[in-house]
C-alpha positions as YAML, in Angstrom:
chain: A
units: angstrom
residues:
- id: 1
  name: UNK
  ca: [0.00, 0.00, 0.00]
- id: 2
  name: UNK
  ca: [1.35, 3.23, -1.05]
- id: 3
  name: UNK
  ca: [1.62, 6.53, 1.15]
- id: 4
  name: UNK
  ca: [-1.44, 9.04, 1.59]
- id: 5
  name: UNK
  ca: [-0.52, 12.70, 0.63]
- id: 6
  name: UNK
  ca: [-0.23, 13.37, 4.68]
- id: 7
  name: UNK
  ca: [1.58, 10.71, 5.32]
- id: 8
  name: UNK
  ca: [4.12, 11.78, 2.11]
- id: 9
  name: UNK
  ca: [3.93, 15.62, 3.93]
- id: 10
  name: UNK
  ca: [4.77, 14.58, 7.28]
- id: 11
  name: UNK
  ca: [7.64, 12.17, 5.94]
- id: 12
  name: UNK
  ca: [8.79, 15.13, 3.59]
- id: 13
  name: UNK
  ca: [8.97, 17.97, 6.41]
- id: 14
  name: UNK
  ca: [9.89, 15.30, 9.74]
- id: 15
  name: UNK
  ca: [13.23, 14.60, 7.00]
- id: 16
  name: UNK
  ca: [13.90, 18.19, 6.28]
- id: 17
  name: UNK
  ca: [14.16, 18.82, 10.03]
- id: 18
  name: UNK
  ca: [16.08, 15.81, 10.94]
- id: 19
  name: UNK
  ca: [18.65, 16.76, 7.37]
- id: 20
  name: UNK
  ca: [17.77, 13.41, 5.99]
- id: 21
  name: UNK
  ca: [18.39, 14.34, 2.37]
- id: 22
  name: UNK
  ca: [18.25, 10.94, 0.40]
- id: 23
  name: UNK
  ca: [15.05, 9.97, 2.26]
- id: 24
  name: UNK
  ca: [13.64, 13.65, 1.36]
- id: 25
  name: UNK
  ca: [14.59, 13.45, -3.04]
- id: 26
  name: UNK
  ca: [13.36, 9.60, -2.49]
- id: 27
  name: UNK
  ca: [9.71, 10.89, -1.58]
- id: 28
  name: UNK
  ca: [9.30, 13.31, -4.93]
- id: 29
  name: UNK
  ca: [8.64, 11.14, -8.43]
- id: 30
  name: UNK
  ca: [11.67, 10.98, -10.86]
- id: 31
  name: UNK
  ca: [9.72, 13.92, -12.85]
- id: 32
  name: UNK
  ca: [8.28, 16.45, -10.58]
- id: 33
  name: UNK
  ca: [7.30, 20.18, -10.37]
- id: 34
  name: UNK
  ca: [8.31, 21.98, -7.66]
- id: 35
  name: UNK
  ca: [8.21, 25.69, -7.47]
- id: 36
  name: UNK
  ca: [8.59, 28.38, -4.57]
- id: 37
  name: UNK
  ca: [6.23, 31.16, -5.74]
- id: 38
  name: UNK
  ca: [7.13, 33.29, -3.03]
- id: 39
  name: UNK
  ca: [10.79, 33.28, -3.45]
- id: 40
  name: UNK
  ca: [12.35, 36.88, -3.87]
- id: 41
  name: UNK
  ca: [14.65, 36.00, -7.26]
- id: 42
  name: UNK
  ca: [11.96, 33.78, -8.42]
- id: 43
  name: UNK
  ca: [13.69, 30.28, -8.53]
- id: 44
  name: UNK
  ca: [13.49, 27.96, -11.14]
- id: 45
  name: UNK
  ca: [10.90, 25.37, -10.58]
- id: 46
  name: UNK
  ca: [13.07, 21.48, -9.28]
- id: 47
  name: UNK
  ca: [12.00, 19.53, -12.00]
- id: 48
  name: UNK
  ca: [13.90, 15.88, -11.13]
- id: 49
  name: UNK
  ca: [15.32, 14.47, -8.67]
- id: 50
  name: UNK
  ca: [18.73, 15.62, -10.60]
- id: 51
  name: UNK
  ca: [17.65, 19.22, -9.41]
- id: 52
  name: UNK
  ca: [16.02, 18.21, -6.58]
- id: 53
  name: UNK
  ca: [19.52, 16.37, -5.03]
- id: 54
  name: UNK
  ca: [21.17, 20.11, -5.97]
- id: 55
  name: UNK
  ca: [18.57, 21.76, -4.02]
- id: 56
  name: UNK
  ca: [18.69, 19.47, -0.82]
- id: 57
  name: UNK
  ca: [22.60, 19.05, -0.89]
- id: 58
  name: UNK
  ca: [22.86, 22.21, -0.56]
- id: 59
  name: UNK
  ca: [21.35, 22.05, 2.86]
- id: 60
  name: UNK
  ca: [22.91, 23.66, 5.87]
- id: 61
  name: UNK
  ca: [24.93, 20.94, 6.16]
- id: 62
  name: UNK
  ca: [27.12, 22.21, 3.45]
- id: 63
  name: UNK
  ca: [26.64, 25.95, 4.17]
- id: 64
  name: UNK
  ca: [28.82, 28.32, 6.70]
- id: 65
  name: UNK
  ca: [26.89, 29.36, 9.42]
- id: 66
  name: UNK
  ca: [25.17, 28.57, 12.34]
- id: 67
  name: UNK
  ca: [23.65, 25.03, 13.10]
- id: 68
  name: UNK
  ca: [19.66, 24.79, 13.38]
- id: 69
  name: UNK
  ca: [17.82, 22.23, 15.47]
- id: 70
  name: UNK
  ca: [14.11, 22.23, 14.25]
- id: 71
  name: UNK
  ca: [10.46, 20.25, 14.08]
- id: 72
  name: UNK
  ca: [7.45, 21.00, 12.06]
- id: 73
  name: UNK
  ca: [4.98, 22.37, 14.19]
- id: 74
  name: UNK
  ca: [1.29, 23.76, 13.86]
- id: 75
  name: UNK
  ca: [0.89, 21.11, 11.36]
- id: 76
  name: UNK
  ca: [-2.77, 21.41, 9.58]
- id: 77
  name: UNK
  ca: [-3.13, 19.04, 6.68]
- id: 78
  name: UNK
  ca: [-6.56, 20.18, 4.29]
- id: 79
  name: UNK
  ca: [-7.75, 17.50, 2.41]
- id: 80
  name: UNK
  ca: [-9.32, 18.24, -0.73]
- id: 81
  name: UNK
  ca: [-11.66, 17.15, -3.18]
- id: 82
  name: UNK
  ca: [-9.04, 15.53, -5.24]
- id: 83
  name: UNK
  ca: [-7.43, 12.58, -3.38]
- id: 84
  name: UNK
  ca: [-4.10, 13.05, -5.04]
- id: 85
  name: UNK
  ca: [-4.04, 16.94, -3.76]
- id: 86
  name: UNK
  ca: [-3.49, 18.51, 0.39]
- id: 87
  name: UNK
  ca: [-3.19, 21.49, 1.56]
- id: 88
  name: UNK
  ca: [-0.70, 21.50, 4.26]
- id: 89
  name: UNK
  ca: [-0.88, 24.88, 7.10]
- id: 90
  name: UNK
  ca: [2.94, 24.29, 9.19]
- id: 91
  name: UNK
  ca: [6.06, 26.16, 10.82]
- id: 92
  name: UNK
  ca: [9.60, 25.36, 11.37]
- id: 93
  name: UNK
  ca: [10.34, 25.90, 14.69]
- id: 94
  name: UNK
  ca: [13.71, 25.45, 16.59]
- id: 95
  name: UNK
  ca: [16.53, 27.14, 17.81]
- id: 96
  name: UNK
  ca: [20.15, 27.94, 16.68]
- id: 97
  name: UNK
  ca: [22.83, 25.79, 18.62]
- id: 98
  name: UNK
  ca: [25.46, 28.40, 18.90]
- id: 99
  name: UNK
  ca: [23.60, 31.57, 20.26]
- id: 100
  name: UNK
  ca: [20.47, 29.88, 21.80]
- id: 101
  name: UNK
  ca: [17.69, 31.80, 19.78]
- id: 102
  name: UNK
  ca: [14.56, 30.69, 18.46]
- id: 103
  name: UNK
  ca: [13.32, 30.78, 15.39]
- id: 104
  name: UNK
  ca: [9.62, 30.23, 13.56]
- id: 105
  name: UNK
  ca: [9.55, 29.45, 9.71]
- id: 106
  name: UNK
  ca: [6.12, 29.29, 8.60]
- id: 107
  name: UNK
  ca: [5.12, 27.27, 5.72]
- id: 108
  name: UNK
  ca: [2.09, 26.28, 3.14]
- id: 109
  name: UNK
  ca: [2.72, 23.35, 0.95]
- id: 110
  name: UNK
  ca: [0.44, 22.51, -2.11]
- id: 111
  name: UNK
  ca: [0.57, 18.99, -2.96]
- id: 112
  name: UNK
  ca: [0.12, 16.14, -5.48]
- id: 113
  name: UNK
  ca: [1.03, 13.03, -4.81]
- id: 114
  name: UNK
  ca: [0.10, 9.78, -7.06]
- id: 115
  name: UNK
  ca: [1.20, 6.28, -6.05]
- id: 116
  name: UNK
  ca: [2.58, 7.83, -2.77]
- id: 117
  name: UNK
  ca: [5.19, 10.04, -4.52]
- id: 118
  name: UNK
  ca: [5.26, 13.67, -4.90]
- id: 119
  name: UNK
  ca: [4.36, 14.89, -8.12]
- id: 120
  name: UNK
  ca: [4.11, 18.41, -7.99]
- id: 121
  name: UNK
  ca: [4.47, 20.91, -5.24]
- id: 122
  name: UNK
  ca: [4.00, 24.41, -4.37]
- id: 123
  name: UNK
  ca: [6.14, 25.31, -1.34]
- id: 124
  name: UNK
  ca: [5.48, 28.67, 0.17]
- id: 125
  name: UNK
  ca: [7.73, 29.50, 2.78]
- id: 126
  name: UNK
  ca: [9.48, 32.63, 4.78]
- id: 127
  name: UNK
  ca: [12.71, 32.92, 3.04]
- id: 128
  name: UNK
  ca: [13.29, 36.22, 4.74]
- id: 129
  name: UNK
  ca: [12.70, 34.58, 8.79]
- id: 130
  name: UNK
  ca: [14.96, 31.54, 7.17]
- id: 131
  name: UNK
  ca: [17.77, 33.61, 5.91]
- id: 132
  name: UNK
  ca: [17.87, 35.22, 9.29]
- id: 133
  name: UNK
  ca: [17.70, 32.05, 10.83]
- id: 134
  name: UNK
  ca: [21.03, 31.17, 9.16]
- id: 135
  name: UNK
  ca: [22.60, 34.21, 10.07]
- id: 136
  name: UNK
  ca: [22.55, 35.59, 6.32]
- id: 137
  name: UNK
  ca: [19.69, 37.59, 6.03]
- id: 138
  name: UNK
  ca: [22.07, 41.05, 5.26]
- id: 139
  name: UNK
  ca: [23.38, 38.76, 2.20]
- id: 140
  name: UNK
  ca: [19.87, 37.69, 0.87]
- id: 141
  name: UNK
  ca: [18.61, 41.50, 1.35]
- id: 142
  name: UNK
  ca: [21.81, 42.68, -1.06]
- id: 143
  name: UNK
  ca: [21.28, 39.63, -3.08]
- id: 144
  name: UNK
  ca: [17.53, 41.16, -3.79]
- id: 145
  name: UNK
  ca: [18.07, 44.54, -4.28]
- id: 146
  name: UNK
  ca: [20.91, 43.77, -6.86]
- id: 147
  name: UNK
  ca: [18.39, 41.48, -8.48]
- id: 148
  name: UNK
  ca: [15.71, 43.28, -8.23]
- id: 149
  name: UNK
  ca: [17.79, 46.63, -9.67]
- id: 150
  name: UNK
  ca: [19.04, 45.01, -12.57]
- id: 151
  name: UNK
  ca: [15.92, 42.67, -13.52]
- id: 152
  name: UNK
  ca: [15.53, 39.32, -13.64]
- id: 153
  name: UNK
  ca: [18.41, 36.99, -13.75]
- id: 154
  name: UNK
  ca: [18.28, 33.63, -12.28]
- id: 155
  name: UNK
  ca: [20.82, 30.73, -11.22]
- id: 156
  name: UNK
  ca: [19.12, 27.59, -13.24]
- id: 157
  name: UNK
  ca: [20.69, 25.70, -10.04]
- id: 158
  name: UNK
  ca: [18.19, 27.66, -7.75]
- id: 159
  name: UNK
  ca: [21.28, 28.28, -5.62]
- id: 160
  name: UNK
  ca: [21.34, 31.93, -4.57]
- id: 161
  name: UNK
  ca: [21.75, 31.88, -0.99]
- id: 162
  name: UNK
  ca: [17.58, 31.93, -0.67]
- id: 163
  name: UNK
  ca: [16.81, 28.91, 1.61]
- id: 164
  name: UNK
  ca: [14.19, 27.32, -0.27]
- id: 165
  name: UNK
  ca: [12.89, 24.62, 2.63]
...
């Protein structure tokens, strides 16, 4: 029996939180959609789990900074009227190891899933709370006004120091 859409979302942000990256590409279909509409260059949408492994290896793992312990919280998962498709209400919530403070990263996630796999996926997150979170939110705010000053230019990689999870 494969997984409901819940049971894909909770599996999807529980591995985020605990950095298990294989386990996270391994829940998304080999040919996926997933965007971040609300991210400030306006990232590529991950379109395999090519893209996808790019995107999640370069978790904080592989970043300078500060380390984060976190757990989804405030989790609300909205059925719908498709079976394949959730709406999913949720923050990050934890604390950075090396100074002590705490930290809230609220989320929305649209979801398909189809034979328990993710098949498309519209992640609306915080970037802003998560960049300061990591200690880089002066870089993301240059990073955007450059952008934004001389138009539209994006990193196909998604890689632009915007944390996109």
């Amino acid at each position: 029996m494969t997984d409901t859409p819940r049971e894909v979302f909770l599996k999807l942000v529980h591995g985020v939180c605990e950095e298990r990256w294989t386990d996270v590409v391994d829940l998304y279909a080999e040919q996926t959609d997933v965007s971040h509409p609300f991210h400030p260059l306006g990232a590529p949408p991950l379109l395999s789990h090519e893209a996808l492994r790019t995107h999640f290896g370069g978790g904080p793992q592989s970043h300078e900074g500060p380390t984060l312990r976190r757990r989804p919280t405030r989790i609300n998962v909205h059925e719908t009227v498709d079976p394949e498709v959730i709406v999913a209400e949720f923050q990050y919530e934890g604390i950075v190891v090396e100074s002590g403070e705490p930290f809230t990263i609220p989320g929305v996630f649209i979801m398909r899933v189809r034979n328990g796999k993710i098949v498309e996926s519209r992640d609306y997150l915080d970037h802003l709370r998560s960049a300061a979170a990591r200690g880089r939110l002066p870089e993301v705010l240059d990073t955007i006004r450059d952008h934004h000053a001389k138009g539209p230019v994006t990193d196909p990689s998604g890689h632009d120091g915007v944390e996109s999870r």
